[in-house]
TIZAVEX-881475 format. One record per atom (N, C-alpha, C, O): residue in one letter; x, y, z. Coordinates in steps of 0.05 Angstrom, whole numbers. Example, Ala and Ser with C-alpha at 12.3 -4.5 7.8 and 13.67 -1.06 7.14 Angstrom:
BEGIN
 resn      u      v      w
    A    264   -114    156
    A    246    -90    156
    A    264    -66    156
    A    285    -66    169
    S    257    -45    142
    S    273    -21    143
    S    258      1    157
    S    268     23    161
***
This chain:
BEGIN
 resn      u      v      w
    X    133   -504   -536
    X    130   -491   -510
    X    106   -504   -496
    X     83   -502   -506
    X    110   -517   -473
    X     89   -518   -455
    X     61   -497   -447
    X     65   -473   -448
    X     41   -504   -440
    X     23   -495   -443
    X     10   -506   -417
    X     12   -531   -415
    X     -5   -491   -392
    X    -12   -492   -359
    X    -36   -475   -364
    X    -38   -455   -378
    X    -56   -487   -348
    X    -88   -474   -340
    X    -87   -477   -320
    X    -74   -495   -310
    X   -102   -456   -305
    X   -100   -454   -277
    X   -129   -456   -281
    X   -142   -451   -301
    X   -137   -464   -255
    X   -166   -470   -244
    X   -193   -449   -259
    X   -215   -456   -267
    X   -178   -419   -257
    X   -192   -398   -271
    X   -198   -399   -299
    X   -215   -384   -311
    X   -181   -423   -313
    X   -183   -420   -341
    X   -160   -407   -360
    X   -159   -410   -384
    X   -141   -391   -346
    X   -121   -378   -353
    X   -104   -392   -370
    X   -103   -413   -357
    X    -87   -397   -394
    X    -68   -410   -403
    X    -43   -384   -399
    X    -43   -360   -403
    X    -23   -406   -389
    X      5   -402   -388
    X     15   -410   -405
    X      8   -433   -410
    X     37   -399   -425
    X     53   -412   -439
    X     78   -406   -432
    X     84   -383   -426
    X    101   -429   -430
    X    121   -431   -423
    X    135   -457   -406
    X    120   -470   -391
    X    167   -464   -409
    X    172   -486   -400
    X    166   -494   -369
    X    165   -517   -360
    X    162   -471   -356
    X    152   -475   -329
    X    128   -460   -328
    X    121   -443   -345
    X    112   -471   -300
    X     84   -459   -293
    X     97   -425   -285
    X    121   -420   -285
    X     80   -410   -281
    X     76   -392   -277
    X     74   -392   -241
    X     61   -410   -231
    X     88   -372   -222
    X     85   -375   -192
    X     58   -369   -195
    X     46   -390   -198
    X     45   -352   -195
    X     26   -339   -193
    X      5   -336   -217
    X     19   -338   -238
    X    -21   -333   -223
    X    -43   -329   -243
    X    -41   -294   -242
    X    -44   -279   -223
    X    -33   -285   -277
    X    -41   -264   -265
    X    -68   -248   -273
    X    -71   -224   -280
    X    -89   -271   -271
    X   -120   -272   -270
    X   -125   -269   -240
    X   -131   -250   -225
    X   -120   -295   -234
    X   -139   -289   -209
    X   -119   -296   -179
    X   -127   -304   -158
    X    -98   -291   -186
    X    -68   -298   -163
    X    -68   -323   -155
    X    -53   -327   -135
    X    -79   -341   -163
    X    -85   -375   -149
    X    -43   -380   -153
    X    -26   -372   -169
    X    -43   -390   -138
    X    -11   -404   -135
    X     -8   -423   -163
    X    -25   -438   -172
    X     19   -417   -172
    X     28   -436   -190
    X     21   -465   -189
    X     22   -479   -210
    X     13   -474   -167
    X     18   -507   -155
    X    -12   -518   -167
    X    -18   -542   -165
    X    -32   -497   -180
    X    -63   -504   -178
    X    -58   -504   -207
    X    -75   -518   -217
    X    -44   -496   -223
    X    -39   -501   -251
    X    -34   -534   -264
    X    -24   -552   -250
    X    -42   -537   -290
    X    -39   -562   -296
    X    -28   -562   -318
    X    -38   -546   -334
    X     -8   -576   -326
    X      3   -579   -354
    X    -15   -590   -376
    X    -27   -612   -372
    X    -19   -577   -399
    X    -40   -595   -409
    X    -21   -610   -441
    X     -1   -604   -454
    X    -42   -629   -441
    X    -27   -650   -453
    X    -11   -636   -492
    X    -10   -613   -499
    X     -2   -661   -507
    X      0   -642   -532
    X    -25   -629   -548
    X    -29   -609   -561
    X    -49   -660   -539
    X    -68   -649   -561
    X    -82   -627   -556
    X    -92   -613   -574
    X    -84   -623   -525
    X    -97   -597   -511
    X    -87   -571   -518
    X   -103   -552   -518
    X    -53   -567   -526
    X    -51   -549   -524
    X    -52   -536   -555
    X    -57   -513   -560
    X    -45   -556   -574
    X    -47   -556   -606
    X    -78   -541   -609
    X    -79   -520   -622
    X   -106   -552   -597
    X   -129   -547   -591
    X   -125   -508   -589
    X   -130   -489   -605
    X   -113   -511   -556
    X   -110   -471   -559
    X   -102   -458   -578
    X   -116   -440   -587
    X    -64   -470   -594
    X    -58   -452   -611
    X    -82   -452   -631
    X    -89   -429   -635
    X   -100   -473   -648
    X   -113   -464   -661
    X   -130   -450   -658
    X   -140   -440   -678
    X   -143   -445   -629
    X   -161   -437   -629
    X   -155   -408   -622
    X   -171   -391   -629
    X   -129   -399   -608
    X   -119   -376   -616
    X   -123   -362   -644
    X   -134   -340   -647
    X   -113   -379   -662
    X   -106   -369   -681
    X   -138   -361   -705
    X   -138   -343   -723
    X   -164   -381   -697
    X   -182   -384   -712
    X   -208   -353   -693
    X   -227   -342   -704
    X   -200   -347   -666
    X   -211   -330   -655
    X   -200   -298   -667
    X   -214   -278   -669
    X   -165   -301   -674
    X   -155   -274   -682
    X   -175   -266   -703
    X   -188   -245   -701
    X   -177   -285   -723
    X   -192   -286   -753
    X   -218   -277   -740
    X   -228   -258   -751
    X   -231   -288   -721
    X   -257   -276   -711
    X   -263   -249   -711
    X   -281   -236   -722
    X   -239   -240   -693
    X   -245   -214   -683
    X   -237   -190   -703
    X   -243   -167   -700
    X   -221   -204   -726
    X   -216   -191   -748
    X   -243   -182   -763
    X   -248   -160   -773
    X   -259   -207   -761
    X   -277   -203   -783
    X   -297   -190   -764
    X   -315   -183   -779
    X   -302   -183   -741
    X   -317   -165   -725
    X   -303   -137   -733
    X   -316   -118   -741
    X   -281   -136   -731
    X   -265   -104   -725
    X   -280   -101   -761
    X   -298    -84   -765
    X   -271   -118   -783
    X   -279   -102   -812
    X   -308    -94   -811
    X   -317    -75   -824
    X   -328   -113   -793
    X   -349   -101   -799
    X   -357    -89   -783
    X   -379    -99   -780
    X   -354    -73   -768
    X   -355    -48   -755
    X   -343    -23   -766
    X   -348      0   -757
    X   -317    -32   -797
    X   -317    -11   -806
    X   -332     -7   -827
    X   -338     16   -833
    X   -340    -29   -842
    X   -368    -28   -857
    X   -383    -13   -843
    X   -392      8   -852
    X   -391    -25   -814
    X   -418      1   -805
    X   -412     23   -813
    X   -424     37   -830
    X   -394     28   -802
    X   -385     59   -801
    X   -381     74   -834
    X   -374     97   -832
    X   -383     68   -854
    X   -380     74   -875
    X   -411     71   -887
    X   -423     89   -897
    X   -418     51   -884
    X   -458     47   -895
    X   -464     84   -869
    X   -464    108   -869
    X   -467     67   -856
    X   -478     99   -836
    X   -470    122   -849
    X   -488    136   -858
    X   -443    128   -850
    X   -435    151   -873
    X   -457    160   -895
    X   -471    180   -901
    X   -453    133   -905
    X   -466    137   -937
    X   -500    137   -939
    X   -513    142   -959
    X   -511    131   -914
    X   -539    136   -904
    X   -541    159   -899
    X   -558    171   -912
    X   -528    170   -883
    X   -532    194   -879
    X   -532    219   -915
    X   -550    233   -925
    X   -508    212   -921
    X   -507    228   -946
    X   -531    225   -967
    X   -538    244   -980
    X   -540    207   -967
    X   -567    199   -975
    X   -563    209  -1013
    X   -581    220  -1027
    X   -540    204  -1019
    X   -550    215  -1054
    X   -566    213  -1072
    X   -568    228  -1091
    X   -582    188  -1065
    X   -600    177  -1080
    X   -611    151  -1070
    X   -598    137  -1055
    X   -635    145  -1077
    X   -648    122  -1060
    X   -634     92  -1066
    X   -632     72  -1052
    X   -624     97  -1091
    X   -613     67  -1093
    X   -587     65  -1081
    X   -579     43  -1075
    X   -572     86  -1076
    X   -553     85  -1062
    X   -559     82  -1030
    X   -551     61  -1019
    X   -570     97  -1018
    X   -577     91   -989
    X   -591     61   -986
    X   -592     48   -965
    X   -603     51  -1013
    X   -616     16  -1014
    X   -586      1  -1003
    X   -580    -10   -982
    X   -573      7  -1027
    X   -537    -10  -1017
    X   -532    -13   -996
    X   -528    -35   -985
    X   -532     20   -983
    X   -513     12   -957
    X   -529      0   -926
    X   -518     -7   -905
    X   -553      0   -932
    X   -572     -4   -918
    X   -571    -34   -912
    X   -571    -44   -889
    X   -571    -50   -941
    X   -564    -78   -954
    X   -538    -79   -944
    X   -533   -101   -936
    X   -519    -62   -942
    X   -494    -80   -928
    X   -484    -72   -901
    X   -465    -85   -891
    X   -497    -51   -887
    X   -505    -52   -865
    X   -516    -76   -854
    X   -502    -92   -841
    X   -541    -81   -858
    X   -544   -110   -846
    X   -530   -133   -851
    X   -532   -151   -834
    X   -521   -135   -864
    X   -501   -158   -882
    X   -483   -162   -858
    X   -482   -183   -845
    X   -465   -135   -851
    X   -443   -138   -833
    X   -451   -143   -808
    X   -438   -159   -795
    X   -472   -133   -797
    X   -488   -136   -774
    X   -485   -161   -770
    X   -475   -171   -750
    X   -497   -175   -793
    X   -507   -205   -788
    X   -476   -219   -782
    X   -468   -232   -762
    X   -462   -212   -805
    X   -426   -220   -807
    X   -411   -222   -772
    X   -401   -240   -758
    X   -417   -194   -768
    X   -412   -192   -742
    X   -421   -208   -718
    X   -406   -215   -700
    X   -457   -216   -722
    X   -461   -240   -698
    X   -451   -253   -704
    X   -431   -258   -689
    X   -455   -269   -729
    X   -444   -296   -725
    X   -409   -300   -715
    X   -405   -320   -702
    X   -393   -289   -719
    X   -373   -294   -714
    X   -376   -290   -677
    X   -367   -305   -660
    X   -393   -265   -670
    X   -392   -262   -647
    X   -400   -291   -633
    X   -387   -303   -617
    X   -419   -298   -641
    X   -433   -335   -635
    X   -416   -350   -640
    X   -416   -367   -623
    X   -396   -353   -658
    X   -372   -377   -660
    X   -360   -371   -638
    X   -355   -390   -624
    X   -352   -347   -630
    X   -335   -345   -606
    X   -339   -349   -585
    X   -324   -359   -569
    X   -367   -340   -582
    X   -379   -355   -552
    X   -373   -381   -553
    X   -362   -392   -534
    X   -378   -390   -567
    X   -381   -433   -564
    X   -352   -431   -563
    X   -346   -432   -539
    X   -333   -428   -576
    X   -306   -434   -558
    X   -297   -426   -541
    X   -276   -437   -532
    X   -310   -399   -525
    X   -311   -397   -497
    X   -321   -419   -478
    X   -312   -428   -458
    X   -351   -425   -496
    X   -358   -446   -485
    X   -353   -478   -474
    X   -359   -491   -454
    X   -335   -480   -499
    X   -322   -504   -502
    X   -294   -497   -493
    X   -276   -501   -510
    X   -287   -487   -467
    X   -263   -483   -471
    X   -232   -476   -494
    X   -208   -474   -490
    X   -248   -472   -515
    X   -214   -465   -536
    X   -221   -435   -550
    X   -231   -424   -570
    X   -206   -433   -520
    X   -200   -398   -523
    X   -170   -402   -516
    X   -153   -410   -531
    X   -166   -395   -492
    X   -133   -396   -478
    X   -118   -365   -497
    X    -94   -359   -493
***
């Protein structure tokens, strides 16, 4: 399947452009077909951003379970743990959030 960016950054996929962006309405005609290697570039980077946001969504449910177990507080070495993997995921969490920026950055998002 073909693959079209419009001026906005938008990818289209499909054998024809799209009439319209439906980002930012620019006319089909401002779209550009992008080549094979460009668009091989998106699907992966599709596919390496899903994995991103995966590993953000798990550790946010880590937060949410360390917080739990902070709060319950059963014992100090136990609140040490979750405390210890509380930040763990925190950290888990920028960094992926930072990989994602740079392929915002770098264009391979789509």
């Amino acid at each position: 399947m073909k693959k079209w960016k419009c001026v906005c950054g938008y990818i289209h996929d499909g054998d024809e452009v799209c009439d319209v962006c439906p980002k930012c309405g620019a006319a089909g005609s401002v779209f550009a077909e992008l080549d094979e290697a460009a668009a091989g570039v998106i699907e992966r980077s599709r596919n390496t951003n899903a994995l991103h946001a995966q590993l953000i969504d798990l550790a946010r449910q880590i937060e949410r379970v360390c917080e739990a177990g902070i709060r319950d507080a059963l014992d100090p070495g136990c609140v040490d743990v979750f405390e210890q993997s509380l930040n763990a995921s925190f950290k888990q969490m920028k960094l992926s959030m930072t990989e994602m920026q740079g392929h915002m950055d770098k264009g391979k998002w789509g």
